[in-house]
C-alpha positions in Angstrom: 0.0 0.0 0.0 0.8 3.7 -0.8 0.3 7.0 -0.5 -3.0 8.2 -0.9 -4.7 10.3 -3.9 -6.5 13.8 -2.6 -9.9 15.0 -3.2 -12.4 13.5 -5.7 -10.2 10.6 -6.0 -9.4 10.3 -2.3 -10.5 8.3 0.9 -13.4 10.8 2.0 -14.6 10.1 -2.0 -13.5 6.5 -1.8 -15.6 5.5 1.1 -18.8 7.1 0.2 -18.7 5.3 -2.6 -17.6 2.3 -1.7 -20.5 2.5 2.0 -22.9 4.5 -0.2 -22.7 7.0 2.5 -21.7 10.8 2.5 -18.6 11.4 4.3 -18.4 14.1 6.8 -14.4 14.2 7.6 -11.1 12.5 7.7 -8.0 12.5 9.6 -4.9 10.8 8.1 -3.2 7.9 10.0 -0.5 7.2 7.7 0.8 7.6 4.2 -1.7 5.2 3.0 -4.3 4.7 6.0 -7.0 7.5 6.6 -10.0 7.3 9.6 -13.0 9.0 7.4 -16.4 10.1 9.4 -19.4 9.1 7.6 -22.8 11.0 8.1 -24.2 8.2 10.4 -21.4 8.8 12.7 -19.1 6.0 12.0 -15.7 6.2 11.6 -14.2 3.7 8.7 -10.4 3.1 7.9 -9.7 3.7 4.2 -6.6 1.9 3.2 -5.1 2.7 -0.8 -3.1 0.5 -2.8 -1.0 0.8 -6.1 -1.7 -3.0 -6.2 -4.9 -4.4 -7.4 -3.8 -7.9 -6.2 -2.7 -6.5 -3.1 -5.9 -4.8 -2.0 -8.1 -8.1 -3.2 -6.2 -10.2 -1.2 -6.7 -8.4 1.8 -10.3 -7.6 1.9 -10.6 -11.7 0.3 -8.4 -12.2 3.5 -10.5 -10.4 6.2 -13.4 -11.9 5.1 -12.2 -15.8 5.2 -10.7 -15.0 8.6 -14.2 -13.4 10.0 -15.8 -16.6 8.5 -14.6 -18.7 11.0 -16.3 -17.5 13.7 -13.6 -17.6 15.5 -11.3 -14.0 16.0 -12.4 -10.9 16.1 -12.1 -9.1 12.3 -13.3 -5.7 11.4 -15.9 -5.8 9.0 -15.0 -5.2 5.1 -17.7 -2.5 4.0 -16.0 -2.5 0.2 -13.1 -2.4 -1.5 -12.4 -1.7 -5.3 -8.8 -2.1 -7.1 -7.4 0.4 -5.3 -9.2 1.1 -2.0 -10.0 -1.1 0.9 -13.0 -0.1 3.8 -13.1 -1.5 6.9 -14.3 -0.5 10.4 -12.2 1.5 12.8 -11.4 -0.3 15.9 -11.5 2.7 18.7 -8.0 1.5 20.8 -7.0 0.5 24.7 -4.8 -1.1 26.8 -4.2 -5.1 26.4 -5.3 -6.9 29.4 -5.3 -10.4 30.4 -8.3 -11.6 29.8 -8.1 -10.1 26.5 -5.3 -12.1 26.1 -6.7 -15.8 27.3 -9.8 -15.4 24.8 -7.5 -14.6 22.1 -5.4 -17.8 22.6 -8.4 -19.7 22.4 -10.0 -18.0 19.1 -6.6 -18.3 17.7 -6.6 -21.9 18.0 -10.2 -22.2 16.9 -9.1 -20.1 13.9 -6.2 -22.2 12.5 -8.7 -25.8 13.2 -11.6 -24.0 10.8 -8.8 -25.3 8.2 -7.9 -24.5 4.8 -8.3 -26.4 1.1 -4.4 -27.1 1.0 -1.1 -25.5 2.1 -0.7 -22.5 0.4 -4.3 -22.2 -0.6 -5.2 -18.6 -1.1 -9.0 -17.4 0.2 -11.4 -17.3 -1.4 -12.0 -14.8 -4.0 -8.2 -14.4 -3.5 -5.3 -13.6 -5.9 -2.6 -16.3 -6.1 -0.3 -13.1 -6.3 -0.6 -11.8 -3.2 1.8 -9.7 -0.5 2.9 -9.9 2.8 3.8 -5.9 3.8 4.8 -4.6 1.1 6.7 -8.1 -0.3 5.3 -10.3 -2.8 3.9 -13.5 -1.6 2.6 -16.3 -3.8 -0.4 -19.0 -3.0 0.8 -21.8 -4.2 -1.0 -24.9 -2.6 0.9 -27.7 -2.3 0.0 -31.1 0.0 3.1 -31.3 1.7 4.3 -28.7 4.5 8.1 -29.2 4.6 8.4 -29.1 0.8 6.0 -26.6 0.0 7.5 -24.2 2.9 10.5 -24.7 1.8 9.8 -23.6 -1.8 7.4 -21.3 -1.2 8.3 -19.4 1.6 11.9 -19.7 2.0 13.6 -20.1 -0.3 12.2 -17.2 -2.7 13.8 -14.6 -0.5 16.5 -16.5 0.4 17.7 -16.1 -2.9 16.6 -12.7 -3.5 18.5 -11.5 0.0 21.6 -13.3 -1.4 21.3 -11.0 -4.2 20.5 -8.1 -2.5 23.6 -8.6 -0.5 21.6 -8.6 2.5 22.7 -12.6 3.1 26.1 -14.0 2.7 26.0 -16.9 0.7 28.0 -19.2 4.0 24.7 -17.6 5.7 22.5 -19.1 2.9 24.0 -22.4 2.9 23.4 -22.6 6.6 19.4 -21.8 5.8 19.6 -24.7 3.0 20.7 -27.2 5.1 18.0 -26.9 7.5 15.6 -26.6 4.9 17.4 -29.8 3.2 16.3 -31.5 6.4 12.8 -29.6 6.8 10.8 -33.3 6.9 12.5 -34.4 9.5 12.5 -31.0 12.0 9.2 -30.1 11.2 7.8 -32.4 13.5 4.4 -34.7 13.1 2.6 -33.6 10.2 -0.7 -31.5 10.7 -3.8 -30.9 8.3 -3.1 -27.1 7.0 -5.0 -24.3 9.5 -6.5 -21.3 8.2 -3.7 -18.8 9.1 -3.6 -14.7 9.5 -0.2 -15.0 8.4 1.3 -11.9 9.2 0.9 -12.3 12.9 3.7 -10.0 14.4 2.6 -7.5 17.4 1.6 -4.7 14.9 -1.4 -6.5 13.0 -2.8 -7.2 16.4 -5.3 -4.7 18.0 -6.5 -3.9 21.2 -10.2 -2.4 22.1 -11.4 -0.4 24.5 -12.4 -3.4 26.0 -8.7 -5.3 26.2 -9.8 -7.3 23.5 -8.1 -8.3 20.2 -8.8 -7.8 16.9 -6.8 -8.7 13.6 -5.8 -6.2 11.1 -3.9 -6.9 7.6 -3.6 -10.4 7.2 -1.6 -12.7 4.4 -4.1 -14.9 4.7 -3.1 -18.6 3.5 -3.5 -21.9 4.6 -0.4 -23.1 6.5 0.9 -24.7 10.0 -0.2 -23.4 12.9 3.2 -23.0 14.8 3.5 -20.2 12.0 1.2 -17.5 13.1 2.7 -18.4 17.2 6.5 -18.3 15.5 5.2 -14.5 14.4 4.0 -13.8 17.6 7.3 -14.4 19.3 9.7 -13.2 16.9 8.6 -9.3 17.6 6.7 -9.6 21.0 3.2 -9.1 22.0 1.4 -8.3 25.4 0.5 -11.1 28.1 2.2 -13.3 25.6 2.4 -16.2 27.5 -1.3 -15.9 28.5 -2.0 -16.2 24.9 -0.1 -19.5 24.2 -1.2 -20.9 27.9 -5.1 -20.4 26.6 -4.2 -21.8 23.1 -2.5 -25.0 24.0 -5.5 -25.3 26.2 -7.9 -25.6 23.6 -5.6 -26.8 20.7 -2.3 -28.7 22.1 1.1 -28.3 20.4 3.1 -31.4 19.4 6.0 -31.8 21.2 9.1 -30.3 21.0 7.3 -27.4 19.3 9.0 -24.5 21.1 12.3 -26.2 19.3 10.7 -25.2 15.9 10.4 -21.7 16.7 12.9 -20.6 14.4 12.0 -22.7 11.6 8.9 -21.1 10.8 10.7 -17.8 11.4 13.5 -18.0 8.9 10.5 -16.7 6.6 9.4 -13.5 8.3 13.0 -13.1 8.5 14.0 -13.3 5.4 11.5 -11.4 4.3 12.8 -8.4 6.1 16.2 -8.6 5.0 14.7 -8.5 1.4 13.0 -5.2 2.6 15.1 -3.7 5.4 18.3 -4.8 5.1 20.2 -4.7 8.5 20.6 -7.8 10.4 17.4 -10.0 9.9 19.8 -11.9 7.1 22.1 -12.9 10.3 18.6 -13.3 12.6 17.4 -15.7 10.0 20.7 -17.5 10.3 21.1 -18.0 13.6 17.4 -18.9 13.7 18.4 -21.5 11.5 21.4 -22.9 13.0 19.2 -22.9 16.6 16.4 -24.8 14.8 19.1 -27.5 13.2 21.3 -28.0 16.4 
């Protein structure tokens, strides 16, 4: 997502016609995220995008994660190729409670299930993006192999390129991956996944409750979306994965395969940022192989 256009082509203009309501006021958030008032006093979030594929695969996203049942999505009011509107979730603090019910409709999430690996949702591009990477639904049967291919090793290659990953660092990342279907642990049918599950895309009410923003949606493993949550922190985190091995247990040895799952988010940030996440993702590598 980008900056936004002004005027008749901007957000206030976008979500009336997208809500088929008149818009009263806005207030910019970021470069591409604007709260817009609408004259029966709600207050939307009017995201723009340069990428048509980008904005479908979010609003097809929020909707097959609010289908579940399970967490707490804002609603989709309308999108088009280049604007997405959703409802604005008024902040607070996180609380424990908060945190418990959200361990438990995270795990009732990933068992509503998806088609395949790598299956997209539905209504969703194959081309998608994670942030502002590309990310392709591929569905595949197999987790280690399709992971692997998929997720890994796409900007693995590309950071090699970049110069953000040595190549002794890649080799260190291939080796693991060379011996994926053995670390991986016991195989697991794919779970419906948010997918881009670090501390930022996770929102708390006024309430202490959580709600999901800006998902990659995709079906996957499970320990993905928890190796997100740990790899940049979230509140009452262990209250979170208490409540969720409660209602879904974890095979064992999972808190081994941490960094595994993490070598993607990784490596997707040294394709974007640079800096160390090429040597993060190595070391997360080496500690998953050891």
């Amino acid at each position: 997502m980008t900056s936004r256009p002004r005027g008749a082509d901007g957000p206030a203009a976008a979500a009336a016609r997208l809500t088929g309501c008149r818009a009263t006021g806005e207030r910019p958030v970021t470069a591409a995220l604007t709260e817009v008032t609408l004259d029966d006093g709600r207050v939307v979030v009017v995201k723009h995008g340069d990428d048509p594929g980008a904005v479908r695969a979010e609003a097809a996203g929020l909707r097959w994660l609010a289908d579940a049942g399970a967490v707490r999505i804002p609603a989709v009011h309308g999108h088009d190729r280049r604007w997405l509107v959703s409802d604005r979730i008024a902040p607070g603090p996180p609380s424990a409670r908060g945190a418990a019910r959200f361990g438990r409709d995270l795990a009732a999430l990933h068992a509503a299930g998806a088609p395949a690996f790598g299956a997209p949702p539905p209504g969703g591009p194959e081309d998608a993006r994670i942030g502002r990477a590309p990310l392709r639904n591929v569905p595949g049967a197999d987790w280690p192999a399709w992971y692997a291919e998929h997720r890994v090793l796409p900007y693995l290659r590309r950071a090699v390129d970049d110069g953000a990953l040595r190549p002794a660092g890649a080799a260190v990342i291939e080796d693991v991956l060379d011996r994926l279907p053995e670390l991986a642990g016991p195989a697991e049918p794919p779970a419906r996944l948010h997918g881009d599950l670090w501390n930022g895309n996770v929102l708390w009410d006024s309430q202490g409750e959580v709600w999901l923003i800006d998902p990659a949606a995709h079906g996957g493993h499970r320990e993905t979306d928890l190796a997100m949550l740990h790899l940049f922190g979230c509140p009452h985190l262990d209250r979170i994965l208490d409540a969720y091995r409660e209602r879904a247990p974890l095979a064992d040895g999972w808190s081994g395969r941490v960094g595994i799952h993490q070598l993607f988010p990784l490596l997707v940030h040294a394709v974007l940022f640079g800096g160390g996440y090429g040597e993060q993702a190595v070391e997360a590598a080496r500690t998953a192989g050891s």
